[in-house]
C-alpha positions in Angstrom: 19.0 -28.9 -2.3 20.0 -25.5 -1.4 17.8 -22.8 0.4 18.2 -19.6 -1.1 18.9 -16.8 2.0 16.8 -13.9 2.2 18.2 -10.6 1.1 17.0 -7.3 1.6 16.8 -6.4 -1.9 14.5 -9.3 -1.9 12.9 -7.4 0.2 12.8 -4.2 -2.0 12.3 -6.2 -5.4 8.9 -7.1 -3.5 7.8 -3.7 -2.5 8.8 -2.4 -6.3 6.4 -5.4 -7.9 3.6 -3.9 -5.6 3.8 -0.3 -6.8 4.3 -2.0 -10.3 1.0 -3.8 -9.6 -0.7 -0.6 -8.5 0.4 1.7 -11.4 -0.6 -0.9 -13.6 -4.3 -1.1 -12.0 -4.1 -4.8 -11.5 -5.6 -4.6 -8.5 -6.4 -8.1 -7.8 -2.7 -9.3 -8.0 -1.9 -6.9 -5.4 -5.1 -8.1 -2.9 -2.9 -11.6 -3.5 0.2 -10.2 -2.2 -1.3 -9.9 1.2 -1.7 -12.9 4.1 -4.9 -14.3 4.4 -5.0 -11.9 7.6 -3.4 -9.2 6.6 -4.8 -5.6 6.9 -4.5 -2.3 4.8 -4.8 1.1 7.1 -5.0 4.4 6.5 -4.6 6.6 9.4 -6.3 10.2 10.0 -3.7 12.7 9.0 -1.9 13.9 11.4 -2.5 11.1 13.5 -0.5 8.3 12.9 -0.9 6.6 16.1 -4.6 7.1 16.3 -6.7 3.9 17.7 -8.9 2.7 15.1 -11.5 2.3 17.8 -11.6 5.7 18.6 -10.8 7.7 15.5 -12.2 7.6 12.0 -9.4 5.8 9.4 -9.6 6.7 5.8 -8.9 2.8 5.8 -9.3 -0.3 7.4 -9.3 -3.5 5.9 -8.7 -6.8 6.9 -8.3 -9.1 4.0 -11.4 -9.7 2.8 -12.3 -5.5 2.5 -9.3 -5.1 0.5 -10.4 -7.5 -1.6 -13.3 -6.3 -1.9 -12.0 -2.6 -2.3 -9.8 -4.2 -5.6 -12.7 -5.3 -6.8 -14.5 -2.6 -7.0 -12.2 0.1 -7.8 -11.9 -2.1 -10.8 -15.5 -1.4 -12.3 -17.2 1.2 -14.6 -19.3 1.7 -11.8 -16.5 3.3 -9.5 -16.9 6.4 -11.5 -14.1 8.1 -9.6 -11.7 5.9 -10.5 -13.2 5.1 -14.3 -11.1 5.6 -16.5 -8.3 4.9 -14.1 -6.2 7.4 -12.9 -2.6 6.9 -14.2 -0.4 6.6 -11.2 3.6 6.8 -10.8 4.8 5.5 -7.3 8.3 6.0 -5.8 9.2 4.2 -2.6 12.7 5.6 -1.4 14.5 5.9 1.8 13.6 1.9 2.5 14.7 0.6 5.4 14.8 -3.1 6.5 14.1 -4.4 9.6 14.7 -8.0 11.4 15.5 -9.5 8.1 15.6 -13.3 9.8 12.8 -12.5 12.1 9.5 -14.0 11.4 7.9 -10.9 10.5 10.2 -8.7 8.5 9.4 -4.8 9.2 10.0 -2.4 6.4 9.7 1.4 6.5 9.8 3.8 3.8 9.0 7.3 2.5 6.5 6.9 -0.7 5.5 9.5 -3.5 1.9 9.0 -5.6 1.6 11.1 -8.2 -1.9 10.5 -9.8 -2.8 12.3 -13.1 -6.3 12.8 -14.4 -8.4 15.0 -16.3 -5.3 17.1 -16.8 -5.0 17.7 -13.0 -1.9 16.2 -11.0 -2.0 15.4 -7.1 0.6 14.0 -5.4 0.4 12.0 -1.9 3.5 11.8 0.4 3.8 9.6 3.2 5.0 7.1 5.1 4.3 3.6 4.4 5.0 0.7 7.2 5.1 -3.2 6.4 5.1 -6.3 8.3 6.2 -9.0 5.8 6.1 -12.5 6.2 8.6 -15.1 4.4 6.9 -18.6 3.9 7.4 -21.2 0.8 10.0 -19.0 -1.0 7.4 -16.2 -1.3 7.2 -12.8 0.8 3.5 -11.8 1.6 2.4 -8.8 3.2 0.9 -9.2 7.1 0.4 -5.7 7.2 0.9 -2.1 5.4 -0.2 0.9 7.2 -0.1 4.3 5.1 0.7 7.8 6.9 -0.2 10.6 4.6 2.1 13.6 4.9 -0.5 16.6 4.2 -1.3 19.0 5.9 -5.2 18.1 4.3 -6.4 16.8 1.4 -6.9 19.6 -0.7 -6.8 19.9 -3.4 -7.3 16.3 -3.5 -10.5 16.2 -1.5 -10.3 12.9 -1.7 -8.4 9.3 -1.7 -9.8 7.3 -4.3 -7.2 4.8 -4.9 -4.8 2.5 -3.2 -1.8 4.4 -1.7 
């Protein structure tokens, strides 16, 4: 029997099936992808270090509130988000981290465009992983989301998963 080494395009393969999962609104599949204690953040902008104790995130789930948050984004009754929004991500400038470690660390710059009701907004950020490699399968541990904006207009808002 042969074990199959990690590469980091394994790596990248698995951060392009997430924004392949988001795009495609199947938001449940991408609630899998995460440990059973992993945690989704979303920092105030222009404080990516903030303490989420202190300051007030745009997100902060542990596993079951991400859940949660796929779930609902997922009904008629989330009336931003219905219809959906069509979404096109790009992750680029991905960087690898302690590829044998335990806990694999993955930075990258990220790109949302979101298109509805003939408007277009685009989100830029930074987007930080901890992946874990068990059974053959990568999971996400954690995936914190810097937004690069100076505010949200003319967004106003974040309505969907970055």
């Amino acid at each position: 029997m042969t074990v199959k080494t990690l590469e980091r395009q394994d790596v990248v393969d698995f951060l392009y099936k997430e924004a392949k999962l988001l795009d495609e609104w199947k938001l449940k599949e991408w609630a899998a992808l995460f440990t059973e204690d992993g945690t989704y953040k979303i920092p105030p902008l222009g404080e990516p270090d903030a303490n989420p104790n202190e300051s007030i995130f745009f997100v902060h789930d542990n596993r079951a509130r991400l859940q949660e948050r796929a779930e609902r984004l997922l009904k008629k009754e989330a009336h931003v988000e219905y219809p959906h929004s069509t979404t096109t991500r790009n992750y680029h400038n991905i960087l690898v981290h302690n590829l044998e470690a335990d806990v694999i660390s993955v930075e990258c710059n990220f790109t949302t465009h979101r298109s509805k009701r003939e408007v277009v907004d685009t989100f830029i950020g930074k987007a930080e992983y901890e992946i874990v490699h068990d059974n053959d399968q990568l999971a996400i541990k954690s995936k914190k989301v810097t937004i690069n904006l100076d505010s949200l207009r003319p967004h106003g808002k974040i309505s969907l998963i970055l």
